[in-house]
C-alpha positions as CSV (number, residue, x, y, z in Angstrom):
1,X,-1.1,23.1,0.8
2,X,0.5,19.8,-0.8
3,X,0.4,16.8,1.4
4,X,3.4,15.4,-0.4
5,X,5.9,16.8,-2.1
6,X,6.8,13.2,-3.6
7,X,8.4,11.3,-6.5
8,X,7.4,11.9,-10.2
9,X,9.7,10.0,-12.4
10,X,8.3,6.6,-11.3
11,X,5.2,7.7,-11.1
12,X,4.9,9.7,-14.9
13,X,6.6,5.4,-15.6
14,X,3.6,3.9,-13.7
15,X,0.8,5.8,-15.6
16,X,2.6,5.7,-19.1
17,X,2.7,2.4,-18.9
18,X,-0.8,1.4,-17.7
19,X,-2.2,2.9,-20.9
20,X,-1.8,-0.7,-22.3
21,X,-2.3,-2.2,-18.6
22,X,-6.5,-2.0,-17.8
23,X,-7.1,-2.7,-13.8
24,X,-7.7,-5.5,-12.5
25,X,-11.8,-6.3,-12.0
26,X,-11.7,-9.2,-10.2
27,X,-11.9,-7.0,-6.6
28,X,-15.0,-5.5,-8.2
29,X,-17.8,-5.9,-5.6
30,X,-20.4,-8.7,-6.4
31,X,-23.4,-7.4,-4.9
32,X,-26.9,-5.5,-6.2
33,X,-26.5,-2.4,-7.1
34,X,-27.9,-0.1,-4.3
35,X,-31.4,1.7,-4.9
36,X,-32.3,5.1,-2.7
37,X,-34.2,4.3,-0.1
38,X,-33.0,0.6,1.0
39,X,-32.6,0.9,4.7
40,X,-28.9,-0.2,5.6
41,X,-29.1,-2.7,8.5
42,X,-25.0,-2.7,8.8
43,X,-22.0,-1.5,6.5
44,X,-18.5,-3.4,6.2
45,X,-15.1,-2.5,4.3
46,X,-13.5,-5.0,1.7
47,X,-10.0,-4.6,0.4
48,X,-8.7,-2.6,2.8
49,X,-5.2,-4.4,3.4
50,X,-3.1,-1.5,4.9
51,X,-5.5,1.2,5.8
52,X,-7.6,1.5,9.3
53,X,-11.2,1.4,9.7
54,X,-11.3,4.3,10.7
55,X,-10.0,6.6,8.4
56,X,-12.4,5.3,6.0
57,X,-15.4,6.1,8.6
58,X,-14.8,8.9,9.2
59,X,-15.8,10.2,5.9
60,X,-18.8,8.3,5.1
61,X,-22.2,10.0,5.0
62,X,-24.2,6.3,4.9
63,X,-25.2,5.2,8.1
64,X,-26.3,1.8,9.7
65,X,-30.1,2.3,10.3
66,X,-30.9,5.3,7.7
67,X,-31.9,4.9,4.3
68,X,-28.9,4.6,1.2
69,X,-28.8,7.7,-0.4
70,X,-26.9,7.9,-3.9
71,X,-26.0,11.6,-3.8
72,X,-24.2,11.0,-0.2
73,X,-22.7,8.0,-1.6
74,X,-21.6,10.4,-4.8
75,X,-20.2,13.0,-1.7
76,X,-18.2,10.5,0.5
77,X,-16.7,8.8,-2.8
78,X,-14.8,12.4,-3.7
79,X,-14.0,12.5,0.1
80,X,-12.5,9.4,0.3
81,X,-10.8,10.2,-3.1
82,X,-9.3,13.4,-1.4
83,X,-7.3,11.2,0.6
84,X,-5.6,10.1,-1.8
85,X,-5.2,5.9,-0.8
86,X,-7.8,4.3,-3.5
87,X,-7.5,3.9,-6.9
88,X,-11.2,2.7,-6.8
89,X,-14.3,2.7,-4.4
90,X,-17.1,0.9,-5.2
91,X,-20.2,0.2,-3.2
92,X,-23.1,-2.5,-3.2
93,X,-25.9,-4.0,-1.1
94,X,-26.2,-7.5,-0.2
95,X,-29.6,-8.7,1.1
96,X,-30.0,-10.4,4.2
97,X,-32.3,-11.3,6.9
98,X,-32.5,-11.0,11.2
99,X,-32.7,-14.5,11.9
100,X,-33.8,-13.5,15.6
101,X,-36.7,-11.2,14.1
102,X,-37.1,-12.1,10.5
103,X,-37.2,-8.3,9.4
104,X,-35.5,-7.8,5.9
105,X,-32.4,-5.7,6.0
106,X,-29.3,-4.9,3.6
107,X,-26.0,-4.8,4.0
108,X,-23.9,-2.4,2.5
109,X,-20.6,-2.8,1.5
110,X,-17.4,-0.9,0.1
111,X,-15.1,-2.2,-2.0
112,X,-11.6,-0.5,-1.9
113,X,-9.0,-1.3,-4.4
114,X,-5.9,0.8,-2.0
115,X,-2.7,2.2,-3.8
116,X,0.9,1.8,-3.7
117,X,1.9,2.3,-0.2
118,X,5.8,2.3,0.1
119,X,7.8,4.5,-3.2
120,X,11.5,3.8,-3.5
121,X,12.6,5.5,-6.8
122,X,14.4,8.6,-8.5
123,X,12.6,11.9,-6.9
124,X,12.5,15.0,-8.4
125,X,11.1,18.4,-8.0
126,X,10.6,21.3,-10.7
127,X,11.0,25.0,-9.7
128,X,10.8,28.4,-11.4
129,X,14.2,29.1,-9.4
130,X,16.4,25.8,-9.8
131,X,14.9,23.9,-12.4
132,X,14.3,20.2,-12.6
133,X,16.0,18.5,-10.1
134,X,16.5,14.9,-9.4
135,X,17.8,12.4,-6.8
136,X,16.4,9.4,-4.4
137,X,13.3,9.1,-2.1
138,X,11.4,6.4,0.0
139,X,8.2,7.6,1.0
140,X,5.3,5.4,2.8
141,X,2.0,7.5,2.0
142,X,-0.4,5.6,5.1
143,X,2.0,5.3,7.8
144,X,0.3,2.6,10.1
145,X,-2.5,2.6,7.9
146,X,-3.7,6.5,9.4
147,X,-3.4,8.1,6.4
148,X,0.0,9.7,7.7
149,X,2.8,10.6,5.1
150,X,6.3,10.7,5.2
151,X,9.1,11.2,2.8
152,X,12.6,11.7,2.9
153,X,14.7,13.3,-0.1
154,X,17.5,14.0,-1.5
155,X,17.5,16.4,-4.5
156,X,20.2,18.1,-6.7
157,X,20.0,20.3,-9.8
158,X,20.5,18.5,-13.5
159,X,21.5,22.6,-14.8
160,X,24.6,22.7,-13.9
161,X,24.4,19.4,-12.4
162,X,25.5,18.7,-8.4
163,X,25.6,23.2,-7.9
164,X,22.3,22.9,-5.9
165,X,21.4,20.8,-3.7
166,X,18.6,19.9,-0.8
167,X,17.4,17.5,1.7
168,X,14.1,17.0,2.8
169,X,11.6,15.5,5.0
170,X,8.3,15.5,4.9
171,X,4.7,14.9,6.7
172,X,1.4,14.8,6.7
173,X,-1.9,13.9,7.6
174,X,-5.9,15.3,7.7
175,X,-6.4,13.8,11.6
176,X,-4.3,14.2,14.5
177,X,-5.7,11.5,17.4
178,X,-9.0,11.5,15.9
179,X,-9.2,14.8,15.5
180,X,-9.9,17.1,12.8
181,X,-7.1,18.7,12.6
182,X,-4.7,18.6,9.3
183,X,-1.1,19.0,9.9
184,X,1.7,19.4,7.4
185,X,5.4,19.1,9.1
186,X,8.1,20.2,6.6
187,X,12.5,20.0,7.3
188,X,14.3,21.2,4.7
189,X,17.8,21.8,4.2
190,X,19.3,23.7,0.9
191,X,22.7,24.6,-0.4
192,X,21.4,26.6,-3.8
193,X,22.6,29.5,-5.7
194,X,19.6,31.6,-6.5
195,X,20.1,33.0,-9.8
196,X,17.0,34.9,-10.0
197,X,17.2,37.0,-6.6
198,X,21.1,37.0,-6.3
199,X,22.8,35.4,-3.5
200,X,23.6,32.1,-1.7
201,X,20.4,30.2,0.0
202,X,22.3,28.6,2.5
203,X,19.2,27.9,4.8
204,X,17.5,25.8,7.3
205,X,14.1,25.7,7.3
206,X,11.3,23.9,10.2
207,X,7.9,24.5,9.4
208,X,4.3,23.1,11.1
209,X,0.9,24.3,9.0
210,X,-2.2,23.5,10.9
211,X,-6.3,23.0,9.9
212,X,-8.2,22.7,11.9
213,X,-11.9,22.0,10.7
214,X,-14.6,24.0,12.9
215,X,-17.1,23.1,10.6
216,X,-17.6,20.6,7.4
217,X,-16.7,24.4,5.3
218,X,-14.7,26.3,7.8
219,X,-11.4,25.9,9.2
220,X,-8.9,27.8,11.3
221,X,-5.2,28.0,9.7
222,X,-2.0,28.8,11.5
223,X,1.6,28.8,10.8
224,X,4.8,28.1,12.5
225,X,8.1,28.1,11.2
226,X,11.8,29.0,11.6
227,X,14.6,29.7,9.0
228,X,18.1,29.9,9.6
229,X,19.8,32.0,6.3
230,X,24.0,32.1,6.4
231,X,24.7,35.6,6.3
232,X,21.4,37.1,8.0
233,X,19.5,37.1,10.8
234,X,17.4,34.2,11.9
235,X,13.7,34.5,10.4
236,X,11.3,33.2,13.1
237,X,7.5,33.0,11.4
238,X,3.9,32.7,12.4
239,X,0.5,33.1,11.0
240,X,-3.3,32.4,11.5
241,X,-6.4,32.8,9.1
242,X,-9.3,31.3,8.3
243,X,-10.6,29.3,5.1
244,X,-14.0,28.7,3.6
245,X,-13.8,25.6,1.5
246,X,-17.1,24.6,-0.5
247,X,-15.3,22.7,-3.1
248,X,-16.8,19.5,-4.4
249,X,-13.4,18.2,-3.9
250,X,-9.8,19.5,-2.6
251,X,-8.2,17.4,-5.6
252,X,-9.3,17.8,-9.1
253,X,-11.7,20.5,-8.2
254,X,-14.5,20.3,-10.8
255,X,-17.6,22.9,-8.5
256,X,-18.0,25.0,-5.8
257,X,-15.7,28.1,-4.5
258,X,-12.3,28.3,-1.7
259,X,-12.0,31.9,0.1
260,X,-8.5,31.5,2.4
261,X,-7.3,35.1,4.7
262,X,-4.4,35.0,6.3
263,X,-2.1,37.3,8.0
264,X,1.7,36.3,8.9
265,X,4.5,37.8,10.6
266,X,8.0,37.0,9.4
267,X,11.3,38.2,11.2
268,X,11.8,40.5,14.1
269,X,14.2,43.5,14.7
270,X,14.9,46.0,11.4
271,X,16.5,45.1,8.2
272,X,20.2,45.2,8.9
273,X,22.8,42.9,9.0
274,X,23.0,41.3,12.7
275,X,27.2,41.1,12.1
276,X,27.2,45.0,11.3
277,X,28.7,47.7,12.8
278,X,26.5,50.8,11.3
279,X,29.3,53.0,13.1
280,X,32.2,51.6,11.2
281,X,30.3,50.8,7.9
282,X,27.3,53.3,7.0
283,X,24.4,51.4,7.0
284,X,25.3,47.6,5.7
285,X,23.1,47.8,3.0
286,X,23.8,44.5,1.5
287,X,20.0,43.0,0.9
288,X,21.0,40.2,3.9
289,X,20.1,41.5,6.6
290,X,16.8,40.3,8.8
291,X,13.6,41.4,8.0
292,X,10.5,42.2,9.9
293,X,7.1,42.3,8.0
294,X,3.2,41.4,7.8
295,X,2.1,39.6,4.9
296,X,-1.7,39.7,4.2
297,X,-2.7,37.0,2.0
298,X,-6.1,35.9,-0.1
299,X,-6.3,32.7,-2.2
300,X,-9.8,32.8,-3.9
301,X,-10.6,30.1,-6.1
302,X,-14.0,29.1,-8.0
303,X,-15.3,25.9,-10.1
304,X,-17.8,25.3,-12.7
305,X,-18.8,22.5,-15.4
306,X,-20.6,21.9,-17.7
307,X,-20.7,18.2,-19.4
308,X,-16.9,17.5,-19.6
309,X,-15.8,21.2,-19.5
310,X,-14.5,22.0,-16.4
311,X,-13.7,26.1,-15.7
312,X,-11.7,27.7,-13.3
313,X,-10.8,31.5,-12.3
314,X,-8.0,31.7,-9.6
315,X,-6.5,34.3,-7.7
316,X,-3.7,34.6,-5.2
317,X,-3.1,38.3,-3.4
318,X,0.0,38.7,-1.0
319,X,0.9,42.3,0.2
320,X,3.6,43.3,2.6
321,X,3.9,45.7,5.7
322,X,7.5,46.6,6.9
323,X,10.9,45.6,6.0
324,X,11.4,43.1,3.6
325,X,14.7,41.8,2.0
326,X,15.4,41.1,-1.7
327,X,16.7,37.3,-0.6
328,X,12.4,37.0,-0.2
329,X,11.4,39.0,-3.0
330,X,8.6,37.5,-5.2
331,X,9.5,36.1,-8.5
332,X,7.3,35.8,-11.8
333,X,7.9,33.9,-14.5
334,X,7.9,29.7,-14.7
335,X,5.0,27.4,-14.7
336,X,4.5,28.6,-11.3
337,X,3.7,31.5,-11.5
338,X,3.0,33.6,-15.0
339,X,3.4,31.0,-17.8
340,X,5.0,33.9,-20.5
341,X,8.3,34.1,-19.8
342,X,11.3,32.9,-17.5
343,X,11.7,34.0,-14.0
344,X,14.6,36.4,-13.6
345,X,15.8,39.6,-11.9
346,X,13.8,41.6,-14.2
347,X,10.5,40.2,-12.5
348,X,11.3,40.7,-8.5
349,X,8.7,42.6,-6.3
350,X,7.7,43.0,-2.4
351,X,3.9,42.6,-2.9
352,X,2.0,40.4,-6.0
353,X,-1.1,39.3,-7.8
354,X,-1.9,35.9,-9.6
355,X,-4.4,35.6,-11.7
356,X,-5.8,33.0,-13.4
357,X,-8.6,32.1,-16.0
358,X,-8.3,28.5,-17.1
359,X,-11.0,25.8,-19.2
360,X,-10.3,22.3,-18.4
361,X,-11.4,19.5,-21.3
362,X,-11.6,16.2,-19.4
363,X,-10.3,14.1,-22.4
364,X,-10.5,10.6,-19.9
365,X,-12.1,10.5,-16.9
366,X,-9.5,9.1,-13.5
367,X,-9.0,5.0,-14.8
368,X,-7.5,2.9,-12.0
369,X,-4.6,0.6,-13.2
370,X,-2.1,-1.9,-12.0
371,X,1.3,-2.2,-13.2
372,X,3.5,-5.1,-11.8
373,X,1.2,-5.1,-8.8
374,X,1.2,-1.7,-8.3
375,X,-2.0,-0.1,-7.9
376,X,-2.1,3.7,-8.8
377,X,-5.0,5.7,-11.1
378,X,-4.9,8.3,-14.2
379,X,-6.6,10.9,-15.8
380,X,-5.9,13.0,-19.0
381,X,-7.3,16.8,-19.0
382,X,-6.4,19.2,-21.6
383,X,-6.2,22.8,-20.6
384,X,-6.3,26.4,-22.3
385,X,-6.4,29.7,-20.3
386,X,-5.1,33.3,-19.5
387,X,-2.1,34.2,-16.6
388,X,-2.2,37.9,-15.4
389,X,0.6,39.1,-12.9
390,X,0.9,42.0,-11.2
391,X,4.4,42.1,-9.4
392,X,5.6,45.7,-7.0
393,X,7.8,47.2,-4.7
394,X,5.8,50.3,-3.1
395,X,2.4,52.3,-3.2
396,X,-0.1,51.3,-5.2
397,X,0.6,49.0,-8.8
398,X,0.7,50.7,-12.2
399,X,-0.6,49.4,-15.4
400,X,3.4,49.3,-16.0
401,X,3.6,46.3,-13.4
402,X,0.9,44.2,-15.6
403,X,1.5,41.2,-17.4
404,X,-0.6,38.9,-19.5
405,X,0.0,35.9,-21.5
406,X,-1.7,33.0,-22.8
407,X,-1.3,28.9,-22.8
408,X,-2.5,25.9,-23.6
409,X,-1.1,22.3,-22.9
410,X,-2.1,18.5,-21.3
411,X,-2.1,17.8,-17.5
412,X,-1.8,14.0,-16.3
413,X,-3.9,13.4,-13.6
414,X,-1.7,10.7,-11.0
415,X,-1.8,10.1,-7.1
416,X,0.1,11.9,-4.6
417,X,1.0,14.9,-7.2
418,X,-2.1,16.0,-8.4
419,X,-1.1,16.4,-12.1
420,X,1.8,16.3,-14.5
421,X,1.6,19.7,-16.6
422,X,3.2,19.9,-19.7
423,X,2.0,23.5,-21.2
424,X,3.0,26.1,-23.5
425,X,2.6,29.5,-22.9
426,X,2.8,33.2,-24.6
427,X,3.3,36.6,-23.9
428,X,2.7,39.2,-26.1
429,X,5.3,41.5,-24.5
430,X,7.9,38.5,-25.4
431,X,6.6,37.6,-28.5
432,X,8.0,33.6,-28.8
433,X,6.0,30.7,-27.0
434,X,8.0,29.1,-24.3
435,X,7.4,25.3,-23.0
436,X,7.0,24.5,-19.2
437,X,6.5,21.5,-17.3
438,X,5.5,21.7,-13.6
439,X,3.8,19.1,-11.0
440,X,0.6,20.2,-8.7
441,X,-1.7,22.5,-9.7
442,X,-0.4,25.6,-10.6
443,X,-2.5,27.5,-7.9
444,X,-0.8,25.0,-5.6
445,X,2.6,25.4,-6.0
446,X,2.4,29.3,-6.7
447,X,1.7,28.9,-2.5
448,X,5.0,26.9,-2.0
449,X,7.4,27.9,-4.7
450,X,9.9,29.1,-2.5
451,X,10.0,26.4,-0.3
C-alpha cells in the first residue's frame, strides 16, 4: 500500500531543478573504506538531525562484535532506503584502539544525509475517475523522528474546476511501539460526481490496514474500514490475508518475487435501498442500495535484472461473491489500470484481472540533491511494456472481456511518491495512442484507485 499519498507539484519543482543542483559532499563520511572481515568493535550514526536511533537500528544487519560484511551492508542500505528519510547512506570504518586492553578494533560508522521533513505546497492527486486535481497540503513525513507520516489535504478537480472535491488525512508508519507491525490510517471525505460509474460519491470513508511481520518474508494483513455513501446503506469492511515478500526492495523493486491472498467482506444485509418500501415500489432497483460481498484478491509480482535492465511481470486478481452494486464496480481504462484507452462506462465489471509485462531501462541511477536546503533524491528510468485486462460481471470471462495494449514512456524516480509516469500507451482495438501521467507505481495505485 502507499505510505503517503502526498504532494507532487513541489516535488516534480525540487527534482527538475536539481538537474543543474549536484548534492552537497561535504557530509560525505571521511573514514577507510570498510573491508569484509574487519571486526566492528562499536557502530555510531552521523547526520541524523530529526530521525531516532532507533529506527535506524532496527534495520541494520552489522553488529558490534561480528565481522563487516559488504553484502549485509548492500541489504540494510535498500532497507533503510525503503523508509524513505535519506537521500544518502554511506558507511566507513575508523580505526581505533582499547586503551584498557590495547586490542585493535574499528569503528563503524553511517553517514546519513536525511530529507525534507515538513512539505507545505500545492498537492495534487491523479485518478482514472476525476482527473488531476490540485489544492494545499502540509505533511511532516518523520513525525517525532519515528518514521511516522501525516498529511492533511485539501483537493479539488482542475476539469471542470471546483465540481469535485475531497479532504484528507493521512498516516503511516512500519513500527507501532517497537513493534513490527505497519499501519496505514486513512480519513477521507469526498463530494465527486463519478462520471464513469454514474451517480453522486457523496461518502465518508475511515480506514486502518495492518502488517504485521511474523517473519523477515511473511506478514499477516488485515483490513478495517467503514464508508458512509448518501443514498445507501452504510458499508462496514474487514479483511485478513497473508503476504510473502522476497523483494530486494519494497521501493524501486529491481529482484526477487511478492505473493499477497486476501479475502474481504464488504457490506452486510442484501442489495436494496435501506429507505425502500419493496411493497409500495417493486424492488428499488436503483444501483444504491447496500451491498454484501466477498472479495478474493491475489497481487503477484516478480523482478529480474540484468546490467541496467530491470524486468517486471505483474498481476492483480479480484473476484467477487454476493451482491455487489454498480457505485463499486471496477473500472479500466487510465494509467491505473489498462494504459489503451479512457476509463468510462463501457469498461465496468464485478470481478477483474491486471496484467502486466514491463522492461525498465535505468537511464540514471537515484542521485541525491539539495535545492535551497532541501534535501530530496532522483532517478530517471525509461519503460516499455504490455497491459492485459480482463474486466466481468458473471460466470466465467470470455475472450470478448480481453483487452491488450501497448506503452512506452519515462518514470521520475522522487521520495515519498515512488515515481512520476509520463507514458503513452496503444490499443489496437482503439487504434490512436493516448498520453497518461500518473504517480506510484502503476501496480500500486491499481490497489487504491478508488480510494
Amino acid at each position: 500500500m502507499p505510505r503517503l499519498k502526498t504532494t507532487f507539484l513541489s516535488l516534480l519543482a525540487l527534482a527538475v531543478s536539481a538537474m543543474a543542483a549536484p548534492a552537497d559532499s561535504s557530509s560525505a563520511p571521511t573514514g577507510a573504506v570498510c573491508t569484509d572481515g574487519t571486526v566492528i568493535s562499536s557502530v555510531r550514526f552521523e547526520g541524523l538531525e530529526h530521525t531516532n536511533p532507533r529506527v535506524v537500528q532496527r534495520e541494520l544487519l552489522n553488529k558490534a562484535g561480528e565481522a563487516f560484511s559488504t553484502e549485509k551492508f548492500e541489504t540494510e542500505k535498500r532497507r533503510l532506503q525503503d523508509l524513505d528519510l535519506f537521500t544518502e547512506i554511506e558507511v566507513s570504518c575508523r580505526s581505533a584502539s582499547n586503551s584498557e586492553f590495547r586490542i585493535p578494533n574499528s569503528e563503524l560508522t553511517y553517514t546519513f544525509q536525511e530529507i525534507f521533513r515538513w512539505i507545505p505546497a500545492p498537492a495534487g492527486k491523479k485518478t482514472d475517475r476525476d482527473g488531476l486535481m490540485i489544492g494545499l497540503a502540509l505533511a511532516n513525513l518523520n513525525v517525532l523522528g519515528e518514521d511516522i507520516r501525516a498529511e492533511v489535504q485539501y483537493r479539488t478537480s482542475t476539469d471542470p474546476f471546483l465540481d469535485n472535491n475531497e479532504y484528507a488525512f493521512y498516516a503511516s508508519s512500519p513500527y507501532l511501539f517497537g513493534l513490527p507491525l505497519g499501519w496505514n490510517l486513512e480519513f477521507l471525505r469526498t463530494d465527486s460526481y463519478d462520471d464513469i460509474r454514474g451517480f453522486q460519491d457523496d461518502s465518508w470513508l475511515l480506514d486502518l490496514d495492518l502488517d504485521y511481520g511474523i517473519t523477515p518474508h511473511l506478514s499477516l494483513l488485515m483490513t478495517v474500514a467503514g464508508r458512509e455513501l448518501k443514498d445507501a446503506a452504510f458499508l462496514p469492511e474487514f479483511g485478513f490475508g497473508f503476504a510473502f515478500d522476497f523483494r530486494d526492495s519494497k521501493l524501486d523493486s529491481r529482484r526477487g518475487v511478492y505473493f499477497e491472498y486476501m479475502l474481504t467482506h464488504v457490506g452486510e444485509g442484501d442489495d436494496r435501498d435501506i429507505n425502500c418500501n419493496i411493497l409500495e415500489e417493486g424492488d428499488c432497483g436503483d444501483g444504491m442500495g447496500g451491498e454484501n460481498y466477498r472479495e478474493l484478491l491475489t497481487d503477484a509480482r516478480a523482478y529480474y535484472t540484468l546490467w541496467r535492465f530491470v524486468t517486471g511481470a505483474t498481476a492483480l486478481v479480484r473476484y467477487r461473491l454476493g451482491d455487489v452494486e454498480r457505485y463499486d464496480y471496477y473500472y479500466h481504462g487510465g494509467a491505473n489500470t489498462f494504459r489503451g484507452h479512457e476509463a468510462d462506462s463501457n469498461y465496468l465489471g464485478v470481478h477483474e484481472v491486471l496484467l502486466t509485462l514491463e522492461e525498465r531501462f535505468v537511464l540514471m541511477e537515484r542521485h541525491a540533491a539539495s535545492v535551497a536546503g532541501v534535501n530530496f533524491f532522483y532517478g530517471v528510468q525509461l519503460v516499455a511494456g504490455l497491459d492485459g485486462s480482463l474486466l466481468w460481471d458473471k460466470g466465467r470471462p470470455g475472450w470478448n472481456d480481453y483487452e491488450g495494449a501497448v506503452y512506452g514512456g519515462i518514470h521520475l524516480v522522487i521520495p515519498a511518491l515512488d515515481r512520476i509516469r509520463l507514458e503513452v500507451g496503444y490499443s489496437p482495438d482503439k487504434g490512436e495512442p493516448v498520453f497518461y501521467f500518473g504517480l506510484f507505481d502503476k501496480v500500486t495505485s491499481s490497489r487504491w484507485r478508488s480510494r
